[in-house]
C-alpha positions in Angstrom: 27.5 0.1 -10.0 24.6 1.7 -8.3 26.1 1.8 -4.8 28.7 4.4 -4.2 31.2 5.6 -1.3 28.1 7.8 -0.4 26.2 5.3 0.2 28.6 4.0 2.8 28.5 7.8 4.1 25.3 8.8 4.3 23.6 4.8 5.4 24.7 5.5 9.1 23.1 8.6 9.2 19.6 7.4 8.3 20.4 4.0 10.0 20.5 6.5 13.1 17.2 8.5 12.3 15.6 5.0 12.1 16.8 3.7 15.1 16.1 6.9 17.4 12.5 8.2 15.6 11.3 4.2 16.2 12.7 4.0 19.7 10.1 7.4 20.6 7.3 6.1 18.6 7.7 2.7 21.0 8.1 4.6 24.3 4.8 6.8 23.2 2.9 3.8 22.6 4.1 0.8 25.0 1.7 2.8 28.2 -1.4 2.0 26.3 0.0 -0.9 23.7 2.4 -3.2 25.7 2.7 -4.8 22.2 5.1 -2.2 21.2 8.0 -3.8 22.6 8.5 -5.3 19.5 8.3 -2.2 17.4 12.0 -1.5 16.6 13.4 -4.9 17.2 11.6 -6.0 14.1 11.9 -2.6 12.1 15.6 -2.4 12.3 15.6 -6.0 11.4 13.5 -4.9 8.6 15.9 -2.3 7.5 19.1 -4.4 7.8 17.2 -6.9 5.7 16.9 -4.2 2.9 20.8 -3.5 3.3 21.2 -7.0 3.0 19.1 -7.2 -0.3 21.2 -4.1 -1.7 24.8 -6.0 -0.4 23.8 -9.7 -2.3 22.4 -8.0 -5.4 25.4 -5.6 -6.1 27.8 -8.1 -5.3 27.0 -11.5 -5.3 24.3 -11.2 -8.3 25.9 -8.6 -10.0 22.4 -6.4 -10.6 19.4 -7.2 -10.8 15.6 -6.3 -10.5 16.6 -3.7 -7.1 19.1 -1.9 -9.6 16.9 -1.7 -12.2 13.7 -0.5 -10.4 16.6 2.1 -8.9 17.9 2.7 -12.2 14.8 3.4 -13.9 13.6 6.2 -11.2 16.9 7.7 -11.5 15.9 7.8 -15.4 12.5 9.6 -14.6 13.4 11.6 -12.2 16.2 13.4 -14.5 13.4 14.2 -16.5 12.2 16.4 -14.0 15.3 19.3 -15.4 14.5 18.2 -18.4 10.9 18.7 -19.6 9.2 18.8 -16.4 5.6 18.4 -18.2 6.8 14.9 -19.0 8.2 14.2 -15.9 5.0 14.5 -14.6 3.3 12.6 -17.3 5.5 10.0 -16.5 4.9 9.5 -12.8 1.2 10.6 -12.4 -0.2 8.8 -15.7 2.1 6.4 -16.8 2.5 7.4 -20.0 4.8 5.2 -21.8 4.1 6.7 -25.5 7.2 6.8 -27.8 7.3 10.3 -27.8 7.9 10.5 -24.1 10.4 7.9 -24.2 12.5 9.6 -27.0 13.3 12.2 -24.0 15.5 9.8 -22.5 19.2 10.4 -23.0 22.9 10.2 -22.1 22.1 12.9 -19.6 19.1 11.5 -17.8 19.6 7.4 -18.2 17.8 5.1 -20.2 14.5 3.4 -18.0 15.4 -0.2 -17.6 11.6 -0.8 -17.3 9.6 1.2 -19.8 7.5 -1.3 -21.3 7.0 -3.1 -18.0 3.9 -1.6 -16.8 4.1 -3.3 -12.9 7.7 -3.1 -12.9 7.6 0.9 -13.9 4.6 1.4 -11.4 7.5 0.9 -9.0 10.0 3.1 -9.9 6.9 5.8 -10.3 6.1 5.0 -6.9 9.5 5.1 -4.9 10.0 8.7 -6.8 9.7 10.9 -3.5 12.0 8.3 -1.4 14.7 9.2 -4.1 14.7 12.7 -3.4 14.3 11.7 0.6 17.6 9.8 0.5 19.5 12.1 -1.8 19.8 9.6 -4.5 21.3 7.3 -2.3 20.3 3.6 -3.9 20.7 2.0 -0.2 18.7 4.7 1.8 16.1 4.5 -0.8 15.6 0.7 0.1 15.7 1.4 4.0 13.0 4.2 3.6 10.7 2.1 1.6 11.0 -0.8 4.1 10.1 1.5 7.0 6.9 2.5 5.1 6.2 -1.2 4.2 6.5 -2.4 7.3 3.5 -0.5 8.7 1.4 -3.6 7.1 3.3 -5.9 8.3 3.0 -4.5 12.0 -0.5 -4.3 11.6 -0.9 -7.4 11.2 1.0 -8.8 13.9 -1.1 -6.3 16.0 -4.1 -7.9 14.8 -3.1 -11.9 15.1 -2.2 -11.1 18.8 -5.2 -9.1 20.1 -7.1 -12.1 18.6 -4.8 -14.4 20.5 -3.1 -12.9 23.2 -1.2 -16.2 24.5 0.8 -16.3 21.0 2.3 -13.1 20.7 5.8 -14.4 20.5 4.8 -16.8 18.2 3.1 -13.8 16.0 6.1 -12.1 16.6 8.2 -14.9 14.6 5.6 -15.2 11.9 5.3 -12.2 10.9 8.6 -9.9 12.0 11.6 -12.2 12.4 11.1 -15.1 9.5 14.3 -14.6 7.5 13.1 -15.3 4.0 10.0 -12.8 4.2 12.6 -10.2 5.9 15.1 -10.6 3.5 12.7 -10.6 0.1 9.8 -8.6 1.9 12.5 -5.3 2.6 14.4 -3.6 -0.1 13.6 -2.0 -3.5 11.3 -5.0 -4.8 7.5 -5.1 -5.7 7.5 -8.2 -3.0 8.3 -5.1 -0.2 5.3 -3.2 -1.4 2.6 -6.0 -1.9 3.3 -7.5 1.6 2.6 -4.7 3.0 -0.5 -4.4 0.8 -1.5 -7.2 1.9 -1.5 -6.5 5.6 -3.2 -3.2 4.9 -5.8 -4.8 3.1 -6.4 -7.3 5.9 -6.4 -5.2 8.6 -8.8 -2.0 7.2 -11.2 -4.8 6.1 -11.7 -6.2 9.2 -12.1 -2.5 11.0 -14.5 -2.0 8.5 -16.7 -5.6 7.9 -15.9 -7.2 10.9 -15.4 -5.1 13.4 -18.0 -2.5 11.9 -16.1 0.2 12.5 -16.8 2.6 9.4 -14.3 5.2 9.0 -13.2 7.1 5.7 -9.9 5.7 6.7 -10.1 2.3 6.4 -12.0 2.0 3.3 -9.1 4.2 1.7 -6.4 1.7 3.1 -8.9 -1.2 1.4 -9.1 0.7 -1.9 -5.4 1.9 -2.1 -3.9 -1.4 -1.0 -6.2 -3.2 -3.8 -5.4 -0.9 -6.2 -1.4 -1.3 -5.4 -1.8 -5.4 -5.6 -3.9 -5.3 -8.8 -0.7 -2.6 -10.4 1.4 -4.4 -9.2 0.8 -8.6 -8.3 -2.8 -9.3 -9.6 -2.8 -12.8 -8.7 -2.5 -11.8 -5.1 -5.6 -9.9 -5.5 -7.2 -13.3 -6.7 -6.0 -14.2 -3.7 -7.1 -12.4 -0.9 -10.3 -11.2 -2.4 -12.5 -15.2 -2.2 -10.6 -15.2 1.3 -11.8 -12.2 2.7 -15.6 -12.6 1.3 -15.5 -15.8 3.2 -14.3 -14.5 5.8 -16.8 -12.0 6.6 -19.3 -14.5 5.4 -18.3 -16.8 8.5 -18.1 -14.0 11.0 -21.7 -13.3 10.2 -22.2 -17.0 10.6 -20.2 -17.8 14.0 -22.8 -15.1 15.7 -25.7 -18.3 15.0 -26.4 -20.2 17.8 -27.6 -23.0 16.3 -25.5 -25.8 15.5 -27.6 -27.5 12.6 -28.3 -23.8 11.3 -24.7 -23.4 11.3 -24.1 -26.6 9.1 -27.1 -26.4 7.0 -25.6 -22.2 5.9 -22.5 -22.8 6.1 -21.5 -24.4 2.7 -24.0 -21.8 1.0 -22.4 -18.7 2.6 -18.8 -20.5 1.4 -20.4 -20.5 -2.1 -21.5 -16.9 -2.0 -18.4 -15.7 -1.5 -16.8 -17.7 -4.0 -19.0 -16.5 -6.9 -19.2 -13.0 -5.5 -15.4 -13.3 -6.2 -15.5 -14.6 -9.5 -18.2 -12.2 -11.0 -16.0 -9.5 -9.2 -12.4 -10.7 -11.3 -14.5 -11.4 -14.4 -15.7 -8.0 -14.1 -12.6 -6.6 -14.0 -10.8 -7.8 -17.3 -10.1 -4.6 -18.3 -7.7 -3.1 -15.2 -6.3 -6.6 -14.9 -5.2 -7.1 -18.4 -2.8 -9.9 -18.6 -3.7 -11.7 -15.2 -7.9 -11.3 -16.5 -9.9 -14.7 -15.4 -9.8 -15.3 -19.6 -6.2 -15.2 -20.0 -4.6 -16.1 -16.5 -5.3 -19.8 -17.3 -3.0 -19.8 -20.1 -0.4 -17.3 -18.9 -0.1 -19.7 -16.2 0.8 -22.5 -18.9 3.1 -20.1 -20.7 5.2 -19.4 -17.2 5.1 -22.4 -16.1 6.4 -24.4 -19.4 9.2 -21.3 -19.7 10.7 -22.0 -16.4 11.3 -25.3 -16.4 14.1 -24.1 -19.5 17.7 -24.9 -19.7 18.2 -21.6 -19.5 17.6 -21.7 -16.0 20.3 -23.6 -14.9 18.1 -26.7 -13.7 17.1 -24.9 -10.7 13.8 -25.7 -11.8 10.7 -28.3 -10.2 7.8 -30.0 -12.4 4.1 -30.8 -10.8 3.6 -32.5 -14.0 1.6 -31.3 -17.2 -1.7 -29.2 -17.3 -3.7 -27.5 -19.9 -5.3 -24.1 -19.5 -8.2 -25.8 -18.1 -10.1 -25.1 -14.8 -10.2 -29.2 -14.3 -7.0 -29.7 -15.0 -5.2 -26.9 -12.9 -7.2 -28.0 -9.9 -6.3 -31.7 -10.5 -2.1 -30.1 -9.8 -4.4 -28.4 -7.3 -2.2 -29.9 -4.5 1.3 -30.4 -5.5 0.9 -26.7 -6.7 0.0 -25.7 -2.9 2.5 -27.8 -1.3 5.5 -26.4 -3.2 4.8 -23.2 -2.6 4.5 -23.7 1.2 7.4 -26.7 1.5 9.3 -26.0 -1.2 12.7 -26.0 -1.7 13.4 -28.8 0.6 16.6 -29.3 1.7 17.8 -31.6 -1.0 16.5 -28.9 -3.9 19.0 -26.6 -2.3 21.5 -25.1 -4.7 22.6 -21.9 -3.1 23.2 -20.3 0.5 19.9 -18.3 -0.3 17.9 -21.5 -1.2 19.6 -22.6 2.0 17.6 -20.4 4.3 14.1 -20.8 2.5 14.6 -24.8 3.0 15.5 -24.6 6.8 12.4 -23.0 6.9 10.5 -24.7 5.3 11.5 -27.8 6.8 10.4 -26.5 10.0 6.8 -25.5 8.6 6.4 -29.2 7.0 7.3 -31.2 10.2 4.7 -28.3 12.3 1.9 -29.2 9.8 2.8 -32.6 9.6 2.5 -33.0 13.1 -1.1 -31.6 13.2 -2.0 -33.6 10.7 -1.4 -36.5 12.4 -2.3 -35.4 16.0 -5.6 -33.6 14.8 -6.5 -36.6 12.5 -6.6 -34.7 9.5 -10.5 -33.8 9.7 -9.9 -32.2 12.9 -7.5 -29.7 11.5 -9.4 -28.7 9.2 -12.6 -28.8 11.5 -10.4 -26.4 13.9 -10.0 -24.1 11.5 -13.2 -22.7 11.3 -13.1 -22.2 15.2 -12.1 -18.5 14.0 -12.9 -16.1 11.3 -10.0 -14.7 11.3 -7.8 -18.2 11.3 -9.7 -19.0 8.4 -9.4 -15.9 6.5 -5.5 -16.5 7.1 -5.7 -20.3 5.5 -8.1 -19.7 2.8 -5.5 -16.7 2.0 -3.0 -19.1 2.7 -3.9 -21.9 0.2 -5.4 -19.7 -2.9 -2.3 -17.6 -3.1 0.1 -21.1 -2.7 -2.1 -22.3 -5.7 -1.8 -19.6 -7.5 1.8 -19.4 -7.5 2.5 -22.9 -7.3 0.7 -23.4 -10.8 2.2 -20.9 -12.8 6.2 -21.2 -11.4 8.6 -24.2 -11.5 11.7 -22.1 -10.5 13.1 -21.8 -7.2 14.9 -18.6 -8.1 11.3 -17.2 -8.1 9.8 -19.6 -5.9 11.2 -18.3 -2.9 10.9 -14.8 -3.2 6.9 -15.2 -5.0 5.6 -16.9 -1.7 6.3 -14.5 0.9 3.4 -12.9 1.7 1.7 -16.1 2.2 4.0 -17.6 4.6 3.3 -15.3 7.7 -0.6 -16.1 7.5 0.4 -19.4 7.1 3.0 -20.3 10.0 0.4 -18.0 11.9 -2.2 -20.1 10.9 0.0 -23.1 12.8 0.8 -21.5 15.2 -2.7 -20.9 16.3 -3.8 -24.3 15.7 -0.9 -26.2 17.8 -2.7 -23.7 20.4 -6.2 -24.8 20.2 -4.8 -28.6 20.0 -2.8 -28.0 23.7 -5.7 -26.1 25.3 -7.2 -29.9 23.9 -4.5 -32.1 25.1 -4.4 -30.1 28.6 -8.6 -30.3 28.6 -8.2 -33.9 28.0 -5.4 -34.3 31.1 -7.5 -32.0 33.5 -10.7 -34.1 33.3 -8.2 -37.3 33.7 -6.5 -35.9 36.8 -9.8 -34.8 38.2 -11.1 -38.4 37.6 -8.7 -39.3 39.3 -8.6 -37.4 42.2 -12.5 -38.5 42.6 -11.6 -41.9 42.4 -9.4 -41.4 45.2 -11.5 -39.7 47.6 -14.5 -42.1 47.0 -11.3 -45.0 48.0 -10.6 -42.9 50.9 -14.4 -42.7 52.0 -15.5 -46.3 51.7 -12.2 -47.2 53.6 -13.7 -45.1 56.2 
């Protein structure tokens, strides 16, 4: 049982610092950043969400990964009375030798996660939160959400001074969607790579797009890479191809010409494709497990595992694949699609699938509905209206294939996707805007026409 009475005593208390220290740090900034409104509106939903996390682990699932990651730094940290020299060997290095291990006892706690190398990174991470919140399993989870959700504020800061007419939409997409507030808050690696994630996006375009070179944001790019490839790998396969594109077509949009334009464009696509590749092949090493030369068939592996028994049929098939580039690609787009529209409502098997299908529901009639209304081509053709729209799809669509192809559980499903779904619902958001500014184009040149028409009547009635 890793929440106690104290937890119940002491949660009030830092519910209180949240709500006060957020409160000042709005009023300090809404002069110069009206935008700030939403600061502690979608903090303390943040933080409630990570209560809510600690609540439905201890007591409808009975324990799981929260505890454990929880567990485990309570583990290392009792070290620190211990053998201190280990401690430290523990948390700076992550040594995971036999000899360290054998320190572990009755009196410090056994590490749930010791041969879990991305799984112990976390519990070496959140060390200084667990002296922060005296121990306290619940506080720890509040703190570490009100550090994450610096990356996911950034982003909504970046989406709406891009597109100032959308920032309640922005506001939904990336602050208020239950699922990613619920999965993207408490003790979890999904809490620390979202907020990766939104680092990493916003630092790189200070940096490459908006030029503005500053020791700061290239550390926020290298620390929030180096925290998704410890961590999630595959989101690093992710966002890297997107975000070489994406500079690629910033460069691009600044030519005038048309033709040039199209003649580049599928060359500067390609670039930044292989610039990616060579990148991740280069890098076989640090990615160990998730390297370009094993991924294929850990992907297999994963996939073939959850569709088990064991699993309680909560489980979806795309259908079989080998660990072939052909092959993967052909499941290319039932992979994407259940990640961004799955569970639907009749996959649903619990009150927490529940929510994820209302969503999802919602996003699947949006993009149907563009579909249709764009003509297909043209949503696609819209897409590259904006670098930054683009960046957010292409993000959007590696990351869904990625864990579309290696996961056939909804149990994981639902909580794996997160970090795309903001960019994604975003990424609609922005196009149902450039198709009204279209539709109300269309409706001003007809009622124009037709105020024309009527005054050249009026005239040669005259």
């Amino acid at each position: 049982m890793v929440l106690t009475i104290f937890d119940l005593l002491i949660v009030p208390f830092y519910f209180a610092l949240i709500y006060f220290i957020s409160g000042y740090i709005q009023q300090k900034n809404i002069p110069k950043a009206p935008l700030y409104k939403w600061y502690r509106k979608g903090l303390l939903v943040k933080v409630l969400g990570a209560i809510s996390v600690c609540l439905i682990y201890q007591f409808y699932y009975a324990g799981g990964d929260t505890s454990n990651y929880y567990e485990t730094t309570k583990a290392i940290v009792g070290l620190l009375l211990k053998d201190s020299n280990v401690f430290w060997k523990i948390v700076l290095f992550g040594e995971t030798t036999r000899e360290n291990y054998n320190f572990f006892d009755a009196s410090t706690g056994l590490p749930v996660y010791w041969r879990d190398g991305a799984s112990l990174f976390v519990s070496r991470l959140v060390v200084p939160l667990y002296f922060l919140s005296f121990k306290s399993f619940m506080v720890m989870s509040m703190l570490l959400s009100w550090v994450c959700y610096s990356g996911v504020w950034r982003l909504f800061v970046l989406f709406t001074n891009q597109f100032r007419e959308l920032e309640k939409q922005f506001a939904i997409a990336f602050l208020f969607i239950p699922s990613v507030v619920f999965w993207g808050s408490g003790l979890l690696k999904d809490s620390i790579t979202l907020a990766a994630v939104g680092w990493y996006t916003c630092h790189f375009y200070y940096f490459f797009i908006e030029r503005k070179y500053s020791l700061k944001s290239a550390a926020c790019i290298f620390i929030s890479s180096f925290l998704l490839i410890s961590i999630k790998p595959y989101i690093f396969f992710a966002v890297l191809p997107g975000s070489l594109i994406w500079l690629s077509n910033d460069r691009l949009s600044k030519v005038k010409s048309r033709m040039l334009k199209t003649l580049v464009a599928p060359l500067f696509i390609s670039i930044g494709v292989i610039i990616s590749f060579f990148l991740l092949s280069q890098m076989g090493d640090v990615l160990g497990l998730y390297a370009i030369d094993k991924i294929m068939d850990r992907a297999v592996v994963v996939n073939l595992d959850q569709q088990q028994g064991y699993y309680g049929g909560n489980s979806f098939d795309i259908g079989h694949f080998e660990a072939t580039p052909l092959s993967m690609l052909g499941k290319a787009h039932l992979a994407i699609a259940a990640t961004l529209f799955r569970p639907y409502l009749w996959d649903v098997r619990n009150s927490v699938m529940l929510m994820s299908a209302l969503e999802n529901t919602y996003i699947l009639f949006l993009t149907a509905f563009l579909l249709i209304r764009l003509k297909f081509l043209g949503f696609f053709l819209l897409i590259g209206k904006n670098p930054l729209l683009l960046f957010s799809i292409l993000f959007s669509l590696f990351f869904a294939f990625s864990v579309g192809i290696a996961t056939s559980n909804f149990g994981s499903l639902v909580r794996l996707k997160i970090p795309c779904i903001p960019f994604f619902v975003a990424s609609l958001f922005v196009l149902k805007y450039f198709y009204d500014q279209k539709v109300n184009s269309v409706r001003k040149k007809k009622v124009t026409s037709r105020h024309s028409d009527s005054l050249r009547l009026i005239q040669n009635n005259r």
